[in-house]
C-alpha positions in Angstrom: 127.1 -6.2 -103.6 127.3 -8.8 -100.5 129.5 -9.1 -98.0 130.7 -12.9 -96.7 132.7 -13.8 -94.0 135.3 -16.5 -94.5 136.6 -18.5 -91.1 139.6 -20.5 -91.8 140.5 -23.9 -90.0 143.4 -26.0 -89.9 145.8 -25.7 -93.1 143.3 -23.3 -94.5 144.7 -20.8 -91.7 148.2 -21.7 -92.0 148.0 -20.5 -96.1 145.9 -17.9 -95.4 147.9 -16.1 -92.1 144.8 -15.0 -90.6 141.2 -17.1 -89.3 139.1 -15.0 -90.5 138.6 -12.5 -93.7 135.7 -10.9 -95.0 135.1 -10.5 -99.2 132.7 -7.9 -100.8 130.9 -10.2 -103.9 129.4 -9.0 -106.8 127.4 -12.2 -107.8 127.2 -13.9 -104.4 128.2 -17.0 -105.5 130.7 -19.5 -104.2 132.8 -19.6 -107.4 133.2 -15.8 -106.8 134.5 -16.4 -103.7 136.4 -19.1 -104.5 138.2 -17.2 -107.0 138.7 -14.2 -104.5 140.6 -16.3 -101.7 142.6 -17.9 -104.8 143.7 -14.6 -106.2 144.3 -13.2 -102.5 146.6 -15.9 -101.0 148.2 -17.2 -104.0 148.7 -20.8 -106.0 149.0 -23.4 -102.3 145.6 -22.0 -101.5 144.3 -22.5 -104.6 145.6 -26.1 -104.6 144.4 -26.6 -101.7 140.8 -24.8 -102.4 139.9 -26.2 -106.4 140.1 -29.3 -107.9 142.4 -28.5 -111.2 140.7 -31.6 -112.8 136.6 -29.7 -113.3 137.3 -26.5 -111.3 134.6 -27.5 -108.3 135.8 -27.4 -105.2 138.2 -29.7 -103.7 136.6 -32.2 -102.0 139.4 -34.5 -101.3 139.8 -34.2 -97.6 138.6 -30.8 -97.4 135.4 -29.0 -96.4 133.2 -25.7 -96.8 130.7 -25.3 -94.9 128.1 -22.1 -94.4 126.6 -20.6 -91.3 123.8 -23.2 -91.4 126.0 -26.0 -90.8 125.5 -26.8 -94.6 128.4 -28.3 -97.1 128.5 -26.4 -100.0 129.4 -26.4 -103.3 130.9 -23.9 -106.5 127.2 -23.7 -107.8 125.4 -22.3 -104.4 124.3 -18.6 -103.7 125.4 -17.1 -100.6 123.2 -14.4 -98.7 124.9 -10.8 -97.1 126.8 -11.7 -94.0 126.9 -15.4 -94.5 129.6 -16.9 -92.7 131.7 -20.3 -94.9 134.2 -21.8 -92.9 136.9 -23.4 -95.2 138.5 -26.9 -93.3 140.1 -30.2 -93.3 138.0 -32.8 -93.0 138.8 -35.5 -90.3 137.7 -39.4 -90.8 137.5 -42.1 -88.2 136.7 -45.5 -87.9 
């Protein structure tokens, strides 16, 4: 069992309420995780978080990134105490 810290940015924050939760994983993977936050703050997060077309991650204008400053994906392994931080990416020109 792992414990990951989630920050939450932008409208991440506004579904979730908070900035900031922490989830105890079992198989310390992002698609556990994923499907925590889904199940915890309900069906906008989870439009907001998966893409309902292959189950990934949304990555249409949205972001996850780990403590390493890394994007991540559904597939990757997350360590004890990692921190993701869940956004909304910003373009410019």
């Amino acid at each position: 069992m792992i414990t990951v810290q989630v920050c939450f940015k932008s409208h991440f924050k506004e579904l979730a309420g908070t900035s900031e939760d922490s989830f105890e994983l079992e198989k310390g993977n992002m698609k556990e995780l994923a499907s925590k936050i889904c199940g915890k703050y309900g069906k906008k997060m989870q439009a907001m978080l998966m893409d309902p077309e292959n189950q990934s991650l949304n990555d249409r204008g949205t972001m996850f990134v780990n403590s390493k400053g890394l994007r991540v994906s559904i597939e990757d392994h997350l360590d004890d105490g990692e921190q993701v931080t869940f956004l909304v990416g910003i373009a410019g020109g």
